[in-house]
Every structure is written in C-alpha cells, then in structure tokens.
ZADO-1210 file (C-alpha; in nm, 4 decimals, padded with zeros to 6 digits):
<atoms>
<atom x="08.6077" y="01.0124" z="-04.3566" code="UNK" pos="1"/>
<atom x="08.5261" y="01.0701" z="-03.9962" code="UNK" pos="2"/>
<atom x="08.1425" y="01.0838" z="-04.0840" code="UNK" pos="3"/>
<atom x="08.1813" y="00.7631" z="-04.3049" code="UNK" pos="4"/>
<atom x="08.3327" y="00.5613" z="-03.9390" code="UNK" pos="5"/>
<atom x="08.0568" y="00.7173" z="-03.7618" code="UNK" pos="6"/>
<atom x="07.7863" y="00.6413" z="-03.9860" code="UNK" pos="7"/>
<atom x="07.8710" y="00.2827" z="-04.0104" code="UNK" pos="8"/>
<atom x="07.8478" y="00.2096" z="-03.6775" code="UNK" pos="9"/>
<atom x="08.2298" y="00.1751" z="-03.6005" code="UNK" pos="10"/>
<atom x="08.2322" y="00.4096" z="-03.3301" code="UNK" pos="11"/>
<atom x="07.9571" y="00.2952" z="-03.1377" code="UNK" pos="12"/>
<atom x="08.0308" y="-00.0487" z="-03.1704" code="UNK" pos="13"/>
<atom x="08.3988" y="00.0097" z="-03.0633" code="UNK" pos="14"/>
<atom x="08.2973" y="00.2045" z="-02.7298" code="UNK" pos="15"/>
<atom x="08.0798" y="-00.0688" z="-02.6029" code="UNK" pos="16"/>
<atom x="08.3171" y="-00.3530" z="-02.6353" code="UNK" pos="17"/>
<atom x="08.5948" y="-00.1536" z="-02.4832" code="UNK" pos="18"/>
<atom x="08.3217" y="-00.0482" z="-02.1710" code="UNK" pos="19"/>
<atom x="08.2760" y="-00.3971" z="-02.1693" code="UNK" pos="20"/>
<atom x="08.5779" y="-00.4961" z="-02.1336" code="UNK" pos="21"/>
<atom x="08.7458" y="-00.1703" z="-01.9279" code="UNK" pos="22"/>
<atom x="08.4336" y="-00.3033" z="-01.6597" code="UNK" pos="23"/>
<atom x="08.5320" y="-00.6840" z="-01.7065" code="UNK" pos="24"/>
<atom x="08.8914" y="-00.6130" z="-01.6181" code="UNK" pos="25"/>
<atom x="08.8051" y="-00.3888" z="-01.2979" code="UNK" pos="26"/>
<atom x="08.5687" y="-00.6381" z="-01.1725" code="UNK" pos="27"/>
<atom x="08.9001" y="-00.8709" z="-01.2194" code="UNK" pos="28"/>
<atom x="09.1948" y="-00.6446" z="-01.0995" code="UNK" pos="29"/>
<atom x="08.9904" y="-00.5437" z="-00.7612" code="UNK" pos="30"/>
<atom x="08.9860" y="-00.7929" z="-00.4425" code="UNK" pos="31"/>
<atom x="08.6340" y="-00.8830" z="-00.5570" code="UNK" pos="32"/>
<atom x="08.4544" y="-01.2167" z="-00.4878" code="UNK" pos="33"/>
<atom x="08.5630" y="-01.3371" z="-00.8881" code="UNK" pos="34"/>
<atom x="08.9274" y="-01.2484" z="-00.7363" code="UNK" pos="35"/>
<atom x="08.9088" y="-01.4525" z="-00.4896" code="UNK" pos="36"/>
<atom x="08.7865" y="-01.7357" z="-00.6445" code="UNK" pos="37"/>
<atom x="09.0674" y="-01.6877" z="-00.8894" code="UNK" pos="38"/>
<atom x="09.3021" y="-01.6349" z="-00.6377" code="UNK" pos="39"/>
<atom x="09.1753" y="-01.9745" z="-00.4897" code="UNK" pos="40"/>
<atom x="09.2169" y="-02.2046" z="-00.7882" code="UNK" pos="41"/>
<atom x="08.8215" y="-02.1536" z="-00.7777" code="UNK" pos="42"/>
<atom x="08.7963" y="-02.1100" z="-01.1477" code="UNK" pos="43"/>
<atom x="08.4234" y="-02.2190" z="-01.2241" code="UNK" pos="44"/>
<atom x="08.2590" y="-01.8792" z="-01.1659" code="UNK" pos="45"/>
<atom x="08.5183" y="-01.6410" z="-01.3002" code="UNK" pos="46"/>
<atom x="08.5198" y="-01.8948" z="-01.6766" code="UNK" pos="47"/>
<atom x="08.1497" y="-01.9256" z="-01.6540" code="UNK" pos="48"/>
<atom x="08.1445" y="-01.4781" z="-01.5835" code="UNK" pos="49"/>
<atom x="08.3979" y="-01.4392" z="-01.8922" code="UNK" pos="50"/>
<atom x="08.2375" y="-01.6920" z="-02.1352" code="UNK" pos="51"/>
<atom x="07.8741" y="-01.4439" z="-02.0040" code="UNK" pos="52"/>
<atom x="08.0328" y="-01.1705" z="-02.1445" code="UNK" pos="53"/>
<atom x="08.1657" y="-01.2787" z="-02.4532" code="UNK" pos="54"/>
<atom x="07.7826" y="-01.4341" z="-02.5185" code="UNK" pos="55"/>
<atom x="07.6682" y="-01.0744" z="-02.4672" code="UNK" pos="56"/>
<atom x="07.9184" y="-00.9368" z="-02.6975" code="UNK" pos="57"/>
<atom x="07.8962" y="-01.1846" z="-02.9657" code="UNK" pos="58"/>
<atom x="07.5207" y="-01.1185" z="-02.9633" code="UNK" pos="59"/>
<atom x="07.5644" y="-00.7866" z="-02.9540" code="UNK" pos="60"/>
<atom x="07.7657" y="-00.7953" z="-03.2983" code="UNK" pos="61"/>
<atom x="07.4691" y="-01.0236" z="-03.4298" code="UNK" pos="62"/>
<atom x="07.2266" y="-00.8008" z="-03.4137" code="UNK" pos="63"/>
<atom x="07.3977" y="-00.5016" z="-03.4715" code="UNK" pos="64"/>
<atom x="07.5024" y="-00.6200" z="-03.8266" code="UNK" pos="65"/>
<atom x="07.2429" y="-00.8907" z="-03.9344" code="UNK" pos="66"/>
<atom x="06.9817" y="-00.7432" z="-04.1764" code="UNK" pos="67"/>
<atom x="06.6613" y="-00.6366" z="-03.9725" code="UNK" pos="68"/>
<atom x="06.4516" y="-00.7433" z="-04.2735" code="UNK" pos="69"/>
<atom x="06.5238" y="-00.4614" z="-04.5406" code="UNK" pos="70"/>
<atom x="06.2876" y="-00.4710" z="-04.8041" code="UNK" pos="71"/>
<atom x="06.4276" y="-00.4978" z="-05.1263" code="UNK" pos="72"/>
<atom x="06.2069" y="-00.5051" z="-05.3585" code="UNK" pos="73"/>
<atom x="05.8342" y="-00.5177" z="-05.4443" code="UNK" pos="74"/>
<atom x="05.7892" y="-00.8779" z="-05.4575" code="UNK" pos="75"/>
<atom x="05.4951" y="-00.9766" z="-05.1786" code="UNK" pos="76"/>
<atom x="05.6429" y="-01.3648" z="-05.2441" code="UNK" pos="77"/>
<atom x="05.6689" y="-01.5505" z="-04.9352" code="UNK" pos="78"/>
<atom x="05.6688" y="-01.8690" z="-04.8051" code="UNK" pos="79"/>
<atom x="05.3164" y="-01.8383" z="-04.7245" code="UNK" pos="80"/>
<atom x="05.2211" y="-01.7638" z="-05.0635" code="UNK" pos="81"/>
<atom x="05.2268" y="-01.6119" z="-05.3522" code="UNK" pos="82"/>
<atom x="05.1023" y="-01.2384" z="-05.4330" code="UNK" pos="83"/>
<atom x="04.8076" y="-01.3606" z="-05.6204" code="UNK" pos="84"/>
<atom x="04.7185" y="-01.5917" z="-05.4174" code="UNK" pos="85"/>
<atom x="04.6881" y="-01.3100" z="-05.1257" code="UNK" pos="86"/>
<atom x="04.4626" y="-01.1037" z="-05.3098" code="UNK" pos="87"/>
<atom x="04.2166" y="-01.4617" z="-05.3981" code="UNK" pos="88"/>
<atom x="04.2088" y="-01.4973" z="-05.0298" code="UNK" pos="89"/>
<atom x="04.1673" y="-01.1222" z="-04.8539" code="UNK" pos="90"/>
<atom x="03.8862" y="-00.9046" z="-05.0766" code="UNK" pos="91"/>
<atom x="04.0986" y="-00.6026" z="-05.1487" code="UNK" pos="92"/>
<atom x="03.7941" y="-00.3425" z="-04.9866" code="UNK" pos="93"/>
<atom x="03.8970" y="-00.5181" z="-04.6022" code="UNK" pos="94"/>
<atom x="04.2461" y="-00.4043" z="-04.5624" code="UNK" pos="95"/>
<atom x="04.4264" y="-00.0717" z="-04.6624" code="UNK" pos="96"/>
<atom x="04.5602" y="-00.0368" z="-04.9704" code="UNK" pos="97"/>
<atom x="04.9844" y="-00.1078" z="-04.9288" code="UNK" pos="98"/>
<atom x="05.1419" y="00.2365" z="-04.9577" code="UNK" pos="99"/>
<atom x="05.4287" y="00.2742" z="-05.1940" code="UNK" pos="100"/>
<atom x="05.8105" y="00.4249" z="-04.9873" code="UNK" pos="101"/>
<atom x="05.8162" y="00.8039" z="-05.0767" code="UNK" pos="102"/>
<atom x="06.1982" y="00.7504" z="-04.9788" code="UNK" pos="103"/>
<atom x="06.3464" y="00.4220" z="-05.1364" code="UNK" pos="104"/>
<atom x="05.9563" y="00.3974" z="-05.3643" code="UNK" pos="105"/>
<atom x="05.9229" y="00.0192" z="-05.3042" code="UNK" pos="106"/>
<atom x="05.6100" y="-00.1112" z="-05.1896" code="UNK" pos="107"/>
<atom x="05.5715" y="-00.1255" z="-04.8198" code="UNK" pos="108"/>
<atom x="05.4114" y="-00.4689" z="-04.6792" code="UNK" pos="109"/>
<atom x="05.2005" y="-00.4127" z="-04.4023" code="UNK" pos="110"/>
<atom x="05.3656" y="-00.3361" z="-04.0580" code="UNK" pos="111"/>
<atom x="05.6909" y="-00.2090" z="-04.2598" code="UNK" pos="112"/>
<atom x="05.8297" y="00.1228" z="-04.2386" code="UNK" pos="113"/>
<atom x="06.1501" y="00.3336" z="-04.3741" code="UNK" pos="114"/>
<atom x="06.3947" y="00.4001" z="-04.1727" code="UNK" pos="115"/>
<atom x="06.6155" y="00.7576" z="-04.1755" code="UNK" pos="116"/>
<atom x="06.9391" y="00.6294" z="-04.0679" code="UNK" pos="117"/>
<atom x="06.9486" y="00.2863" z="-04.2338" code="UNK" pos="118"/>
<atom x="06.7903" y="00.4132" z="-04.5799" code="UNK" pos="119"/>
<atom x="06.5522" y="00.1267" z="-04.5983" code="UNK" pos="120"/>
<atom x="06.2152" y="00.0058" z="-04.4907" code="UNK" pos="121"/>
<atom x="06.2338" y="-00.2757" z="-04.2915" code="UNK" pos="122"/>
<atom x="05.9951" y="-00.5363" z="-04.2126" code="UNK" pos="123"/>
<atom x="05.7590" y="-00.5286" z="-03.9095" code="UNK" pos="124"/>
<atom x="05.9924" y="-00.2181" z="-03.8362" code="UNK" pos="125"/>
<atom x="06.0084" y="-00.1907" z="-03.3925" code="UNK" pos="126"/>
<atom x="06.2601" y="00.0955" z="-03.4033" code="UNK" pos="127"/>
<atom x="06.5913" y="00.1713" z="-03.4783" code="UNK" pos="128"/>
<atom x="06.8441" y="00.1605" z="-03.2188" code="UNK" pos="129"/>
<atom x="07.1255" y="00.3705" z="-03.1884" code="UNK" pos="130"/>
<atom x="07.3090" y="00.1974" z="-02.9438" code="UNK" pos="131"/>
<atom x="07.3738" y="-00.0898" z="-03.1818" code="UNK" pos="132"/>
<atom x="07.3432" y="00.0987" z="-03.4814" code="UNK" pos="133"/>
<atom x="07.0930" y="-00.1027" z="-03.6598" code="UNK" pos="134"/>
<atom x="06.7166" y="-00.1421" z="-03.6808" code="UNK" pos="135"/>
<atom x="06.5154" y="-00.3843" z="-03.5227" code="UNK" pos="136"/>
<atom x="06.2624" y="-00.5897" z="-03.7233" code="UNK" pos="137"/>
<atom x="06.1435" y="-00.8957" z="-03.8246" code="UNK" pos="138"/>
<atom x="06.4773" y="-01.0695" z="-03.8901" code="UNK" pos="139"/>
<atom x="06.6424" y="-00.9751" z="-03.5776" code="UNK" pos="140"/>
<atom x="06.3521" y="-00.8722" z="-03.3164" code="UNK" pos="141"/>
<atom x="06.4479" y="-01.2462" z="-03.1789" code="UNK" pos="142"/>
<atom x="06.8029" y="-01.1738" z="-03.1038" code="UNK" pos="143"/>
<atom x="06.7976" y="-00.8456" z="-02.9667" code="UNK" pos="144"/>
<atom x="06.5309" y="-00.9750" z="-02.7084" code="UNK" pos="145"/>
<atom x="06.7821" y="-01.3026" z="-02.6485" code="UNK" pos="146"/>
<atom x="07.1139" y="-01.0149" z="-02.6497" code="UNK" pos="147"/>
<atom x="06.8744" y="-00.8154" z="-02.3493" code="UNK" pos="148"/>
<atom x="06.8315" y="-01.1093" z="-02.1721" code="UNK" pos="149"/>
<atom x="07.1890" y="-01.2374" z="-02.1783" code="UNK" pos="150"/>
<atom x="07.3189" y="-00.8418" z="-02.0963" code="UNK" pos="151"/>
<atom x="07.0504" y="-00.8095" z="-01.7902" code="UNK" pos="152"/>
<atom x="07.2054" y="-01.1428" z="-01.6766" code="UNK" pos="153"/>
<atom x="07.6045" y="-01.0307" z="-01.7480" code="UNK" pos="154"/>
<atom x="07.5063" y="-00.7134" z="-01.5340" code="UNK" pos="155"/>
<atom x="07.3118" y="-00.8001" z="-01.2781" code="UNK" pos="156"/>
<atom x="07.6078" y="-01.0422" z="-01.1992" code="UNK" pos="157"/>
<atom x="07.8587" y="-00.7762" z="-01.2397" code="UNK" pos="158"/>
<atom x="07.7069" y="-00.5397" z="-00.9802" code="UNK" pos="159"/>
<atom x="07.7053" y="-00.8307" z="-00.7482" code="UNK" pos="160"/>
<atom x="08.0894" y="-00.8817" z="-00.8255" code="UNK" pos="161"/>
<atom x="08.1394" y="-00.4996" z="-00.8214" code="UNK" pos="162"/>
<atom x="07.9355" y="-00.5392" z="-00.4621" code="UNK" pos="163"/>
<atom x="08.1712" y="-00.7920" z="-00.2965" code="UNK" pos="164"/>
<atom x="08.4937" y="-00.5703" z="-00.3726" code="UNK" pos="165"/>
<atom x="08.4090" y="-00.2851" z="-00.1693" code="UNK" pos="166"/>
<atom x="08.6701" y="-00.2013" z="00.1533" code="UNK" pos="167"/>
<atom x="08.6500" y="00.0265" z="00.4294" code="UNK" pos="168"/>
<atom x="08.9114" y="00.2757" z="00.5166" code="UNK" pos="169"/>
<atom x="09.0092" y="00.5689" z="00.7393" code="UNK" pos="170"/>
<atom x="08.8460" y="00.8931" z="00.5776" code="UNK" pos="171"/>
<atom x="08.6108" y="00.9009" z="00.2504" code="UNK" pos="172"/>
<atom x="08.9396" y="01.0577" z="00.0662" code="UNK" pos="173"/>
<atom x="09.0814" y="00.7086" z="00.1123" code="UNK" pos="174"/>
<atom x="08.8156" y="00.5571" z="00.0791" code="UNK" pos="175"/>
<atom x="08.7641" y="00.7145" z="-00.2923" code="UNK" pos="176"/>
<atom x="09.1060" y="00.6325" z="-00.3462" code="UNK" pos="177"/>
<atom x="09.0913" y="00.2583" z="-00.2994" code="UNK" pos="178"/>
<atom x="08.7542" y="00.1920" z="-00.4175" code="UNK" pos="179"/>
<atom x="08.7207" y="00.4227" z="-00.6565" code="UNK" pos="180"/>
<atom x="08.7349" y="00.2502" z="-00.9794" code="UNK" pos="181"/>
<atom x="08.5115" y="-00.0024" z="-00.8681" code="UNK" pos="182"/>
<atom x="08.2776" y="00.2589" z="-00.7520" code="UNK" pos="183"/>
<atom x="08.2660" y="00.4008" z="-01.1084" code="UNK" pos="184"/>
<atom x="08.1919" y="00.0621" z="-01.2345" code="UNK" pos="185"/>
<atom x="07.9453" y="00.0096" z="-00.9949" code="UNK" pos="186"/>
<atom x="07.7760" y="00.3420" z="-01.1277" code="UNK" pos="187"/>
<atom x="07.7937" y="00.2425" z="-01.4843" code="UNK" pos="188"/>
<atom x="07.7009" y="-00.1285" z="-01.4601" code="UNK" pos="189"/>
<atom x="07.3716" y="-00.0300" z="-01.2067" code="UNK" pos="190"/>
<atom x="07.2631" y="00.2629" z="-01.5332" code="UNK" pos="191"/>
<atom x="07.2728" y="00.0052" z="-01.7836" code="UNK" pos="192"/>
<atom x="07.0955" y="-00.2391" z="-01.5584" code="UNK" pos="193"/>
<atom x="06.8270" y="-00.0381" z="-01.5431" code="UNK" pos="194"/>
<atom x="06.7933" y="00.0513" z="-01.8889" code="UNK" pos="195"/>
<atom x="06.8069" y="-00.3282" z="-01.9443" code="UNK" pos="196"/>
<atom x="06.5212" y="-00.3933" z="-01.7055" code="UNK" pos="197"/>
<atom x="06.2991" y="-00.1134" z="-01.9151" code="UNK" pos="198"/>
<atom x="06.4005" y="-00.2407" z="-02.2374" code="UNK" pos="199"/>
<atom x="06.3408" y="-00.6111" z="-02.1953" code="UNK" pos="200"/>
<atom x="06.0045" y="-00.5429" z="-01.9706" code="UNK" pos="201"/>
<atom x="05.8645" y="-00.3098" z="-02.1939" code="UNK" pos="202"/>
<atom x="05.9361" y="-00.4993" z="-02.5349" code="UNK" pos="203"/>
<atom x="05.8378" y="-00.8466" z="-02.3684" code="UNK" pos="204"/>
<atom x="05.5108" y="-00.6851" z="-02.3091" code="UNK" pos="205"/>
<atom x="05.4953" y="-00.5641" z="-02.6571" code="UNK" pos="206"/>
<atom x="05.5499" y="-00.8946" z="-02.7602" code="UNK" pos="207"/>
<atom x="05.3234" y="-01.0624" z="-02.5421" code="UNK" pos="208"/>
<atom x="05.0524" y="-00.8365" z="-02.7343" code="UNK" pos="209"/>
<atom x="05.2020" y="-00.8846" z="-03.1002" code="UNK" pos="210"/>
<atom x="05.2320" y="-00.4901" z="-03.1174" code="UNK" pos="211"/>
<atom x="05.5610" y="-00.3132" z="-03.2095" code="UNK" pos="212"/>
<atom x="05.7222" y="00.0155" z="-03.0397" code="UNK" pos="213"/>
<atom x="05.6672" y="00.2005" z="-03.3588" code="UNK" pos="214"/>
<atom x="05.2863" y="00.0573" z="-03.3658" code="UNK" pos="215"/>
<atom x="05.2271" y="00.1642" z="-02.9905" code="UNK" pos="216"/>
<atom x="05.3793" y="00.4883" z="-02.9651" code="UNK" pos="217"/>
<atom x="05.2175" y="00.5943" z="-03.3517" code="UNK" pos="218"/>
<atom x="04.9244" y="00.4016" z="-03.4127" code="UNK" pos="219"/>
<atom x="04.6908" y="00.6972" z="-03.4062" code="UNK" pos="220"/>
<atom x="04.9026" y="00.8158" z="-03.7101" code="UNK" pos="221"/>
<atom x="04.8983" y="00.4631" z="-03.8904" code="UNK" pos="222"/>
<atom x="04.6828" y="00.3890" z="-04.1795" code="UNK" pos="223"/>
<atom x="04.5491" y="00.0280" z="-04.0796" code="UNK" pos="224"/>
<atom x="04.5700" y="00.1142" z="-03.6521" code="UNK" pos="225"/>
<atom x="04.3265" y="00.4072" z="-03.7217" code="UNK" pos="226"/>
<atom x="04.0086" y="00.2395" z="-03.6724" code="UNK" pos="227"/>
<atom x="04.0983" y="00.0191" z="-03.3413" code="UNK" pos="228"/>
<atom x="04.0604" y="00.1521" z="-03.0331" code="UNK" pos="229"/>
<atom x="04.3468" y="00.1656" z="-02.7871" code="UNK" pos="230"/>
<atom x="04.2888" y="-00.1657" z="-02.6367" code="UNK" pos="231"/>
<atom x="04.2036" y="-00.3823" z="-02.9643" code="UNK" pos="232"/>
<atom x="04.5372" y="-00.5032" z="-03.1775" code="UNK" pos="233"/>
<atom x="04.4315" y="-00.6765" z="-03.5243" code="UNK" pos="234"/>
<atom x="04.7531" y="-00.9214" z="-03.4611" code="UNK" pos="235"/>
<atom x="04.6792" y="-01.0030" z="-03.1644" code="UNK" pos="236"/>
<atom x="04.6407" y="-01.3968" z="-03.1207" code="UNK" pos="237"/>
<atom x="04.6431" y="-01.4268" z="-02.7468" code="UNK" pos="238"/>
<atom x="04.9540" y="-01.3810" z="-02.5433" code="UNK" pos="239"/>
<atom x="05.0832" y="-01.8012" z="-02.5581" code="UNK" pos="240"/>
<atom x="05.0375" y="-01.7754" z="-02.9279" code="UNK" pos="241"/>
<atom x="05.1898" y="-01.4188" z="-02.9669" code="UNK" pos="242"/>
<atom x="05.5154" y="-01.5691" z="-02.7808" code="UNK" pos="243"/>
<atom x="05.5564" y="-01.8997" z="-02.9479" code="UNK" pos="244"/>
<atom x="05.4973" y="-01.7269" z="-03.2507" code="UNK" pos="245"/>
<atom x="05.7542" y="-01.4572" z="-03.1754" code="UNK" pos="246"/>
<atom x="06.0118" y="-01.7006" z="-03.0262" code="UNK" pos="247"/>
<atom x="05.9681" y="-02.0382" z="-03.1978" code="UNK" pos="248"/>
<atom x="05.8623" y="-01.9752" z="-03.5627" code="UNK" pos="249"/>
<atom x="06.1175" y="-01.8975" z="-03.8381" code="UNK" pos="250"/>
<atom x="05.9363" y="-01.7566" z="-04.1200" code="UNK" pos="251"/>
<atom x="05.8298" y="-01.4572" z="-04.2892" code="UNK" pos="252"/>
<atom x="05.4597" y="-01.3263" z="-04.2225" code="UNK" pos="253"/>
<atom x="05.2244" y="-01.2236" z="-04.4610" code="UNK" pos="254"/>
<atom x="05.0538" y="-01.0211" z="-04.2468" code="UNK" pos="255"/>
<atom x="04.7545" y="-00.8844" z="-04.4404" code="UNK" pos="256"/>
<atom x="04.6460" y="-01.2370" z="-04.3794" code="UNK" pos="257"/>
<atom x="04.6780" y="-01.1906" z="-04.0306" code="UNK" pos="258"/>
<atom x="04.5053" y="-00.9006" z="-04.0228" code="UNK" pos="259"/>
<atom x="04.2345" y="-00.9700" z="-04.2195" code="UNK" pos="260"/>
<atom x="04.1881" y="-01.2427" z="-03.9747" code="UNK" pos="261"/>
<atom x="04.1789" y="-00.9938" z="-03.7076" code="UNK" pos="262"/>
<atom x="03.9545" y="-00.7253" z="-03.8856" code="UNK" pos="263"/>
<atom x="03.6804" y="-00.9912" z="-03.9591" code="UNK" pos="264"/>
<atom x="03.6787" y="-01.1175" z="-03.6126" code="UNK" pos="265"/>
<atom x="03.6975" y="-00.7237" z="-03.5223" code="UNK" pos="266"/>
<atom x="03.3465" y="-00.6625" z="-03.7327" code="UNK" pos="267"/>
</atoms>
C-alpha cells in the first residue's frame, strides 16, 4: 500500500505543498516586512505574495499530473499530416529508421523515449523529474518552464521577506532563539533558489537551441544525433524561432520533417 502512495506521487506532492506553506506561514508569523504591512492595513503586498504562491502551487499540480505526451499508440497521425503523406515527402534512406519500444513495443516517433518510472515513452522526452513526479515532454515542457519562472519569482521574494525579519539580540543563543525559524527558512528558500536559477538557465538555453536534456547529455548514444558534431543540432531553427516555436505554438511536431529539413541543409 505504502509503495502504491509513493509511486503515485502522493508523497512528494504532499511534502512540497506543506514546505510551501510551513515557509509561507513563517514568513507571516515573524515581524517581517509582509507583517508589517499587514499589521498596517497595508494589504497589497502580502495578497499579491499569497495569490504568488498559490500560482506556483497550482502550476505545480499542472504539470505534475498533466500527460507529458505519452505515446499511445503507433499512429504517426498528426495535425501536420498524415503517415503517408510523411513518407511522400522525406525519402525513407535520409532519416533513421523509427525504432520500435523494447518496453511498452509501440513505435517511437523521433525525439521520443520510454521512461522507467512512468512506463511510457513520451514525446520529445526532456527528462523525468522526480520532484514533481512526472515527465517532462512535449505536452508540458511549456508549463514547467512557466511553473520555474513563477517559483524563482515566489522565492526570490520570500528570501527578501525572510531578509527584513531578522533582529539582533544579546548573545548568538538568543539570537538562535528568536530568529531561528526564520533562519531555517531563510536556508531552505536560498537552496531552492538556487536550484531554480540552474534549472530555468540551463533549460532556457536548451530551448533557445531546440535541444532537450536527454538529447544533450546522450546524444553520442542517439541513433539520429550520431552523425552531428557537438555544435550542429538538426532542429535547430535559430534561437527567435526556437522560442516562439517553443512558447507560442500549440501543436504536435512531426519532427522527421524537421529534421529532414535540417539534415539536407546539414549535407
């Protein structure tokens, strides 16, 4: 039973919201600047901080249970086109030949791979996460960049808060003793800040490059990476194009198009 909770995320899930909120209600209970406001009748800030952290928890719930982009079946039907029409357009000698799951034994589109804790490829598979229990992929890349970028912004405003409540005292025993809790908050809130920072930096680069974490860290071990050097990326459409792409268009991506595109510009 206990391994059922743990595998379904439950756990996880459960420890971050009550972080979140155990770190909310410090940052509230200590004679911090958000206290003071409070205290005041100054209510803008502390609504506008609480309504933050909600964002960053309802987002955190989004992508944590949406579907990444699970591949279901072999179907290659998109809405860019049919599976016949893909092989009328791309000769089948120019790209590698799709390789069939030896896990779930679906056919993999390009760029998708199976994943050992969710049981399923998934497409344009980044990585999975264990923080949120879920893989990130095509169907929720989006949201877990916009969830990083709402977090780095709840946290980088709770270490200010945290900041503003520190007060001096006698000896460093009393000192511990009255700022203690906010110290540990402090602590936490400045860790996950910087993990934040790495995260978002590193996968905004990615982005920026139309590359994936799995793609970058493996791609000497990936059938259609093997013949590009380091610094050449079949996907790659320039970095304005990468990003609108990433950000602005909802649809799924045949991507043997793409990187046929890419391999002929390539030879």
């Amino acid at each position: 039973m206990f391994k059922n909770v743990f595998r379904s995320g439950f756990l996880i899930r459960t420890v971050h919201v009550i972080l979140t909120w155990v770190i909310t209600l410090i940052l509230f209970l200590h004679d911090t600047d958000l206290r003071r406001q409070e205290e005041n009748g100054e209510l803008m800030q502390p609504v506008v901080f609480s309504l933050m952290v909600l964002l960053s928890v309802m987002l955190y719930f989004t992508v944590s249970l949406m579907d990444p982009g699970f591949v279901l079946s072999d179907s290659v039907k998109c809405a860019q086109g049919s599976g016949e029409e893909l092989e009328e357009m791309i000769p089948q000698n120019t790209i590698p030949r799709l390789r069939r799951c030896g896990y779930c034994l679906l056919q993999q589109p390009m760029r998708a791979k199976h994943c050992q804790a969710c049981k399923h490829c998934v497409r344009r598979f980044d990585h999975h996460c264990p923080w949120i229990e879920n893989c990130v992929g095509e169907r929720n890349h989006r949201w877990f960049i916009i969830y990083l970028a709402v977090q780095l912004l709840a946290l980088l405003w709770a270490l200010h808060i945290a900041w503003s409540g520190f007060h001096s005292a006698g000896t460093w025993k009393l000192w511990l003793i009255v700022n203690g809790f906010l110290l540990a908050a402090l602590c936490v809130v400045g860790v996950l800040s910087l993990v934040v920072v790495l995260l978002l930096g590193c996968h905004l680069y990615l982005i920026s490059i139309n590359s994936t974490t799995w793609e970058f860290m493996s791609r000497h071990r990936i059938s259609y990476l093997k013949s590009y050097s380091d610094e050449e990326n079949p996907f790659d459409q320039g970095i304005l194009c990468n990003l609108w792409d990433f950000f602005c268009m909802y649809r799924t991506v045949v991507w043997e198009k793409v990187y046929y595109r890419g391999s002929h510009n390539h030879v």
